[in-house]
N, C-alpha and C positions, 0 to 999 in steps of 0.2 A: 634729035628733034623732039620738043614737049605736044607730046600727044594724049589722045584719052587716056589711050594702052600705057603712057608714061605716067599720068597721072594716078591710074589705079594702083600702078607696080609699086611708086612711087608710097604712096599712103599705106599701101597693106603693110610695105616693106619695114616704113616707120614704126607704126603700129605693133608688126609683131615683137621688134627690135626694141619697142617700150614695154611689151608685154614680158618680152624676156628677163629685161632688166628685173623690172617690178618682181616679176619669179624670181630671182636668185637672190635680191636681196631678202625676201620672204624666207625662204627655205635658210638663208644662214641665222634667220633669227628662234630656228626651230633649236628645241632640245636633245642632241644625240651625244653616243660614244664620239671620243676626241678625235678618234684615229676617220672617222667617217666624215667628222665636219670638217678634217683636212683637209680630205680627198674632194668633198664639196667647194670650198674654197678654190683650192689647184682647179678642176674643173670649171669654176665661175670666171675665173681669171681668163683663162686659154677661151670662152663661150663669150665674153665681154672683146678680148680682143681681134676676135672673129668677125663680131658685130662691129667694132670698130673698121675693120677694114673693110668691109661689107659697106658698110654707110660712105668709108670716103670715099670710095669706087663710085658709087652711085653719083654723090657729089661733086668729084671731079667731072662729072661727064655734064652734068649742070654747066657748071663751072663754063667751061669748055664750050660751053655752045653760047649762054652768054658771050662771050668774049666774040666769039664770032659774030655775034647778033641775030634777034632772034625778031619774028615777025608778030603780026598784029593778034595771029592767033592763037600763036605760042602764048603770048603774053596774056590772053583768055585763059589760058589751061592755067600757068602760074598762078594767076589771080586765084579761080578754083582753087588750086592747090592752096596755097596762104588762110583763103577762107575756112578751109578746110582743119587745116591745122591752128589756128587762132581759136576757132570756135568749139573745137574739140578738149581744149584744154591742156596743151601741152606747153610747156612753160620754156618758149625757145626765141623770148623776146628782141634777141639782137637779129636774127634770120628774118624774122618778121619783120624789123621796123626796115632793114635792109631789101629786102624782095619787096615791100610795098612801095620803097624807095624807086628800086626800076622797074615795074611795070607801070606806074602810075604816069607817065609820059605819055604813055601809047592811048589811054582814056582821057587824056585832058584834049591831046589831039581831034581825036575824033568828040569829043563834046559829051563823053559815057560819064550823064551827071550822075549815075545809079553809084557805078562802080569807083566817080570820084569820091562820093563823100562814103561811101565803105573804106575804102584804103586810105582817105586822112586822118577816117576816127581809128583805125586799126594801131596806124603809124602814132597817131598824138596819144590813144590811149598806152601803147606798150612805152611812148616817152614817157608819159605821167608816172606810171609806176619805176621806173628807174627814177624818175627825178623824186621822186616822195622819198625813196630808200637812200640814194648817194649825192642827192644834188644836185651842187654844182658843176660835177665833169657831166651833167648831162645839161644839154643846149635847150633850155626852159624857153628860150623864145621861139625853137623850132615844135616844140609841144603846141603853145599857145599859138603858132600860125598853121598849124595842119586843122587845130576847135577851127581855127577864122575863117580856113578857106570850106569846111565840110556847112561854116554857121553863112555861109555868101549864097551855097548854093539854093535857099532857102524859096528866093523866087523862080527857082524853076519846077518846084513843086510839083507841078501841074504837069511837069513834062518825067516826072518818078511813078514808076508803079512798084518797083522793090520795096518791101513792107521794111526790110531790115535796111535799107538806105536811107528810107524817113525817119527808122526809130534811131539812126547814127546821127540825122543831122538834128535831133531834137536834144538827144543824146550828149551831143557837143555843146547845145546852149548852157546845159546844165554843167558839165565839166569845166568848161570857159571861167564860167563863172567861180566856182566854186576854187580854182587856182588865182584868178586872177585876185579874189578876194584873201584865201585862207593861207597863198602864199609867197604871191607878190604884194599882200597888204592894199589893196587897193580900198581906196573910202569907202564907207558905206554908202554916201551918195548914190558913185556908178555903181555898185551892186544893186541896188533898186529901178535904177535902168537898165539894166541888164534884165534883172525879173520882167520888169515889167514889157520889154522887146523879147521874152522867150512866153510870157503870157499870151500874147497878141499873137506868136507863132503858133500854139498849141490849140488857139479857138478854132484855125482850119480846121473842118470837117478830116479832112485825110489824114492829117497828123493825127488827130484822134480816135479815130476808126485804126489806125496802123498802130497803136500806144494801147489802145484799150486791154489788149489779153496779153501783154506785156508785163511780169513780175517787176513792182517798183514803178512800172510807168503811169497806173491805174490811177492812181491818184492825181497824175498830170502836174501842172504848176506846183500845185500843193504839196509834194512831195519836194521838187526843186527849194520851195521856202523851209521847210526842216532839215535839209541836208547844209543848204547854207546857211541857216539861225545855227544849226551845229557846229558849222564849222567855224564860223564865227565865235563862239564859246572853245572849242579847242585850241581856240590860238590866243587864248589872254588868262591872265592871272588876275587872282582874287582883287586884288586892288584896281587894274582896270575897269574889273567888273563894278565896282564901285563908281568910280568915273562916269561907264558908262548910263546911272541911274538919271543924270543928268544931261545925257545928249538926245539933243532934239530927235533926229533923224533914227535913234535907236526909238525915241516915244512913238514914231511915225510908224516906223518900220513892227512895233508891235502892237501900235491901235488899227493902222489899216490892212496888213497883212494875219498879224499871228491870231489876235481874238478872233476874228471871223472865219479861221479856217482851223481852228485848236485842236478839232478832231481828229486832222490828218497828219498832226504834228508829233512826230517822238517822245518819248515821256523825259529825255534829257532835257530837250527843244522847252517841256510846259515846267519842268522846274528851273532850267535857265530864266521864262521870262519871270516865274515865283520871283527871282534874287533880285533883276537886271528890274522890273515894273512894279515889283509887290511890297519888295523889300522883306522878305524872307529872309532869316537870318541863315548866313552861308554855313556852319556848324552843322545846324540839322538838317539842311539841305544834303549835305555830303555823307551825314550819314544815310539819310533814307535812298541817295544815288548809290551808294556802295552795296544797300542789299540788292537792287534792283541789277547791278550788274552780277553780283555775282549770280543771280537768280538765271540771268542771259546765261551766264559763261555755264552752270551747270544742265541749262535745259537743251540748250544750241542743238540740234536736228540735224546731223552731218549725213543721213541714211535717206537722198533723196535724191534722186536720178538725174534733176536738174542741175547741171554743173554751174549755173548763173544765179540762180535762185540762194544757193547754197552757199557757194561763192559773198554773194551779195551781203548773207546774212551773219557768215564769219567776218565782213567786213564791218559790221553794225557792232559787233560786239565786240571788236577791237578799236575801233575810234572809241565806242564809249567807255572802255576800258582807259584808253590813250585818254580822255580828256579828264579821268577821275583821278588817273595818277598825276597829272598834269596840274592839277587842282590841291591834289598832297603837298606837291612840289613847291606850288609857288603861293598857298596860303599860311593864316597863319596860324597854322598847328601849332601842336606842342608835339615834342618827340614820342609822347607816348599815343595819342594820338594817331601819329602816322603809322608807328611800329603796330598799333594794332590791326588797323586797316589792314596792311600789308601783311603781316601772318594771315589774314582770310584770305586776304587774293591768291596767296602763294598757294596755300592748302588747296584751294579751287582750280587754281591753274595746273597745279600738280598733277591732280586725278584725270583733267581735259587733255591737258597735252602729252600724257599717256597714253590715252586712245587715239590720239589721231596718228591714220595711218601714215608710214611715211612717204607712200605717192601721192599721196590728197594735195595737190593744189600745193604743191613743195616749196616754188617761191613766192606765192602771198604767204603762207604759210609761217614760212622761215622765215622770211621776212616783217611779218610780224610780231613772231619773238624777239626779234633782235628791239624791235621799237619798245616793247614792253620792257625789255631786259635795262633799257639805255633810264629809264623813268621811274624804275621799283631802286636800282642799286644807289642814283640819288639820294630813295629814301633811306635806305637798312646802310647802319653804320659797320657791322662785323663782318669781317674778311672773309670769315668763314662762311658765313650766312650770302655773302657775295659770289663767292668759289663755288657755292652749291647753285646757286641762280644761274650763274654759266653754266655750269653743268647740264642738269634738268631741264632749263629752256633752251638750250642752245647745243651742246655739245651733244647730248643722249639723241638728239634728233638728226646728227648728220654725221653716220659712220665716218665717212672718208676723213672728213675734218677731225674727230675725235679721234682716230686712229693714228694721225700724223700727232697731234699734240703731244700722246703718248708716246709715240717712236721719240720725238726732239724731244722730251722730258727724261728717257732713259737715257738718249746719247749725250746733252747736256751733261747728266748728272756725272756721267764715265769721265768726261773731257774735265769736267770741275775736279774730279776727286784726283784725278792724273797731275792737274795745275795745283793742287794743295799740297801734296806730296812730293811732286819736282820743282817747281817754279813761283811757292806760296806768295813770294815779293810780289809777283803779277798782281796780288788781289789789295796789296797794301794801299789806301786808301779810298778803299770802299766803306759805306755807312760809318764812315770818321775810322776805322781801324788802322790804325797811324804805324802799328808794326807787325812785323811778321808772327811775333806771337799773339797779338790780339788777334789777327785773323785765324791763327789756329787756335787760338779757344774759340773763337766763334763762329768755324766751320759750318757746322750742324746748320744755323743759320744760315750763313750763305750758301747751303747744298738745300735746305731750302727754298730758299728765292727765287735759284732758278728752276725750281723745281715746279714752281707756283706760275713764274714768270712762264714758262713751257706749253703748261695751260693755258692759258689766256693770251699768247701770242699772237695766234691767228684768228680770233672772234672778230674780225670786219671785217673775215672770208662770210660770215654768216649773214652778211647784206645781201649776197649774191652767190646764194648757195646754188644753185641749176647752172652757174656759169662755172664754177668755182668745181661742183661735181659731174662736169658731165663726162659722159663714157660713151658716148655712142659715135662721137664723130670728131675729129681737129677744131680745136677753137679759130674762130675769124680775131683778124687783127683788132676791132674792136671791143671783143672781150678779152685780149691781152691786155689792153690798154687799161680796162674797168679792173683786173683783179689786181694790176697794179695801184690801184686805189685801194684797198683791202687794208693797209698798213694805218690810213688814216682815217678807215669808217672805224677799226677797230680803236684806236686813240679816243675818238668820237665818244665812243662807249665808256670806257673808264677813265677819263680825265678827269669824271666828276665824281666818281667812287672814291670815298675816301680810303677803303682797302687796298683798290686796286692801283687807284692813281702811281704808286709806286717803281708798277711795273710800264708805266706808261714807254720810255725810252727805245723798252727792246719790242714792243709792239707796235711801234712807228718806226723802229730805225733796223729792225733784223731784215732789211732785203739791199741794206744801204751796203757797199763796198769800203773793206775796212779800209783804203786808204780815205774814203768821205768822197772820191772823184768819182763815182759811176752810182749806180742801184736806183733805188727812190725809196722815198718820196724828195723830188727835189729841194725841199724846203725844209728839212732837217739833218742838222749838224750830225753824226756819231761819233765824230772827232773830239765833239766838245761835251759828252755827256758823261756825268760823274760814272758810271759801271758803264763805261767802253767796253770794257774786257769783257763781261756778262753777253753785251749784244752781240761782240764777235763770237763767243762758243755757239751763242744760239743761231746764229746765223750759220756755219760749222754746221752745227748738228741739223738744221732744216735743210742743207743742201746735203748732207748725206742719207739722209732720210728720205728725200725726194729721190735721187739719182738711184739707191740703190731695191726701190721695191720694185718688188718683183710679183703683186699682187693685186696693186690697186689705182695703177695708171697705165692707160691704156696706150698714149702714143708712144711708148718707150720701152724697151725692153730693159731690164733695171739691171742697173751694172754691178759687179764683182764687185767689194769692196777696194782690193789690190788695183781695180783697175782708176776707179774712184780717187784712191789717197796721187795718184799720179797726177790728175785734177785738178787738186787739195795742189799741190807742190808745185806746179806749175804757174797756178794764180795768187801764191802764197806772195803778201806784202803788198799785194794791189785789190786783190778782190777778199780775199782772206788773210789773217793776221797770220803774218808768218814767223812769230815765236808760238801759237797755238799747233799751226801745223805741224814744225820742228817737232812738237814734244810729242804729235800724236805720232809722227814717222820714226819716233825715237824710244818711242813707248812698247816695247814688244807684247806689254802685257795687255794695254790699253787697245791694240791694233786686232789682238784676237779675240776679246771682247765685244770691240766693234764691229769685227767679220761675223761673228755669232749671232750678233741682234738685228743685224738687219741683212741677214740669210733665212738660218732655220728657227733661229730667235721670236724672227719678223712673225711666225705663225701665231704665238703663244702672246705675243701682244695683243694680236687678230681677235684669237679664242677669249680672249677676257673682254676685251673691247664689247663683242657682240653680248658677251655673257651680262657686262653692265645693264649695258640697251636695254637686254628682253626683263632682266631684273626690274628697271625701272616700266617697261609696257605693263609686268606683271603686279606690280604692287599693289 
């Protein structure tokens, strides 16, 4: 039964079990003798899947009573609970938009307009941030109808004393807006009615008095009009911007709105309307935006107790970071130009996202490198200079993920060199090497590839790193579902790299089953892509990489490798290529190798892993 007593045990329990986490990845980031950060390791592991079992004890017993059905004031403790955890800052979005899912029933019932429009905005705001980061597998019209129903409850006002239920359903007018404009594309027309029906809500005395000592609400409307004149500039290229010097309703929207209210506007917002009303030439514009951000990105104030505040103001400086590269992107520069720009951002981002801790707000966080990462590699032409942008923004900030790429990059490399030496034919007709001797002179190269390939396989796990890392309890079926997207956020990313694009195949098709009948993403062939063979080792080495740690996944105890290749043999020619298999089962030398590295091997990949990390914290 959900009681007080459940509730308390409940949240401490969570709490200390983040707190734990947070400690052991701290301490593996310290600098000791090998033989002790072993033993720390071994201990974090056994202390991690402690906590795992711990959590899903607890959660099954949730579980369990739900399914039984739970009354009107259970469903009061949950709410609590929810609020509880939303507002604390724990980054556990699918639970939450789930649990606001069923209790919210039980208050629409009885007419709880307090706790309706808290649990729509709870629900719409944790869709909004899934649908900013992956999209389309997220139901963008259930986002925009949880703003509609939190933006209905509007006239009952009068019947709200909750100060945080007013500032949600004000909250929503602004959010409403700012998707229905920056991502549904809606006209600018209805976005001025929109303003103008969230204006006329905000003159209430109560809304205002409830907004006033509000970070971000203080300014009231006026704030609403820079967020969306913003976001309006983030979603258009130079040439629109042109266009729009000429549209009425942009004239309207910046003689009755922005002149009279300039003060409260962003400094993006006043050199936007410079371009879009002044005609300011967009060149110097872009330069004198780029000191201004990097000036953000070095000042930013992360050491401040308000998690929303903070929160709020890494998100300012990531839109306006997003709309200068976005601006690189689609005007018209010259290549030196851009290259310039981007070596200052890099250098800038470099030193920032070195300090930020790695519990800080991990999936806005992570998630916002991955935005940044999708819009600089666009610009920078060098593979290399692209391999290091993975890295630095992305890979140095999420052990789990970096430590997997590195396991599938050594096992890869083992199965590649085994296929060169037994079975070289396999490779004959990759990057045009038409016979078995060109592919042996140009080994080196293809034991590069997938070497490179290895790395950057799994970067649109980095959409949804807290789903992708979590350790503390069983994933729900709908983050099965989500990581199963991962193949095609990561595509997302380098399709447009002209380094990477390369490898684009085995990072959309390494989960696919080599007969092409099972895996995902359903909409891509593996059958029909020039390095087939490539995607099968890597797909190979990611399943034995997963199956057999023994360190860094919590639901599973990681299997022998002997027990593994049985697996391997089993699904060979359906799920795995079964001339790959064959040669690994056949390979006595390639089989102890493999037993090595993902046993006692598996450590010393670990110890470097970390040793990268703190090198790059420390630089």
């Amino acid at each position: 039964m959900f009681t007080r007593e459940f509730e308390q045990e409940f949240i401490n329990a969570y709490e200390n079990n983040a707190a734990q986490l947070k400690d052991w990845n701290e301490k593996l980031l310290g600098d000791m003798p090998q033989g002790e950060w072993i033993k720390m390791l071994k201990d974090r592991s056994l202390a991690l899947r402690e906590i795992y079992a711990e959590n899903e004890k607890v959660l099954e017993s949730v579980r369990a009573n739900i399914r039984e059905g739970i009354t009107y004031d259970e469903a009061v403790v949950l709410y609590d609970l929810l609020v509880h955890i939303y507002g604390s800052g724990y980054d556990d979005l699918t639970s939450v938009i789930l649990l606001s899912k069923l209790v919210l029933p039980f208050f629409e019932d009885k007419n709880d307009y307090a706790k309706m429009a808290r649990l729509n905005y709870i629900k719409g705001d944790e869709l909004a941030i899934l649908y900013r980061l992956i999209g389309e597998i997220v139901d963008v019209q259930e986002m925009l109808d949880s703003y509609k129903k939190v933006m209905s409850l509007r006239d009952k006002i009068d019947d709200i004393d909750d100060v945080d239920a007013i500032r949600a359903i004000f909250l929503s007018h602004i959010n409403y807006i700012m998707f229905v404009f920056f991502y549904n594309r809606a006209d600018l027309r209805t976005t001025l009615e929109l303003i103008e029906d969230t204006k006329r809500f905000f003159s209430k005395d109560k809304v205002k008095k409830a907004c006033k000592d509000f970070e971000g609400l203080e300014k009231g409307v006026d704030g609403v009009l820079m967020y969306v004149y913003d976001a309006l500039l983030l979603s258009l290229g130079e040439k629109e911007l042109d266009g729009l010097r000429k549209d009425k309703d942009v004239r309207e929207f910046y003689e009755k709105y922005l002149l009279p209210n300039k003060a409260a506007l962003s400094e993006s917002a006043i050199r936007a309307t410079q371009i879009i009303c002044e005609n300011k030439d967009v060149h110097i514009w872009a330069r004198e935006y780029k000191e201004e951000v990097l000036d953000m990105i070095e000042h930013l104030d992360l050491n401040c107790e308000d998690r929303h505040l903070v929160a709020a103001r890494f998100m300012a400086v990531s839109d306006n970071l997003l709309f200068l590269l976005n601006q690189l992107n689609n005007g018209d520069y010259t290549k030196e130009e851009k290259k310039e720009c981007t070596d200052e951002i890099f250098k800038k981002l470099h030193v920032f996202v070195s300090k930020l801790p790695y519990s800080w707000m991990t999936f806005k966080v992570n998630s916002a490198l991955a935005e940044w990462l999708e819009q600089i590699i666009k610009i920078v032409d060098e593979e290399d200079t692209q391999k290091l942008l993975v890295k630095e923004l992305l890979l140095l900030r999420q052990p789990v993920t970096y430590i997997h790429t590195l396991m599938v990059s050594e096992i890869s490399e083992y199965i590649l060199r085994s296929v060169l030496d037994e079975k070289p034919e396999l490779l004959v007709g990759l990057f045009g090497y038409d016979s078995i001797e060109k592919v042996l002179r140009h080994q080196d190269e293809i034991v590069d590839f997938i070497k490179n390939a290895s790395i950057v396989h799994d970067i649109g796990k980095c959409y949804i790193t807290d789903i992708i890392n979590r350790q503390d309890r069983a994933l729900i079926e709908e983050e099965i579902q989500l990581i199963r997207f991962h193949p095609e956020l990561g595509y997302k990313i380098i399709k447009s790299a002209s380094g990477l694009s390369k490898y684009g195949d085995i990072v959309i098709g390494h989960h696919k089953f080599y007969n092409g009948c099972g895996g995902y993403p359903d909409n891509f062939d593996n059958t029909a892509s020039p390095i087939r063979v490539l995607i099968d080792i890597i797909t190979i080495a990611d399943s034995i990489d997963a199956a057999t740690d023994i360190l860094g996944r919590n639901y599973a105890e990681g299997k022998d490798f002997k027990v593994l290749m049985a697996e391997l043999k089993a699904q060979a020619g359906t799920r795995y290529s079964d001339v790959i298999v064959n040669l690994i089962d056949n390979d006595s030398s390639l089989k102890t190798e493999l037993s090595y590295i993902t046993a006692e091997g598996r450590y010393d990949v670990y110890r470097q892993a970390y040793k990268n990390i703190r090198g790059n914290r420390n630089e």
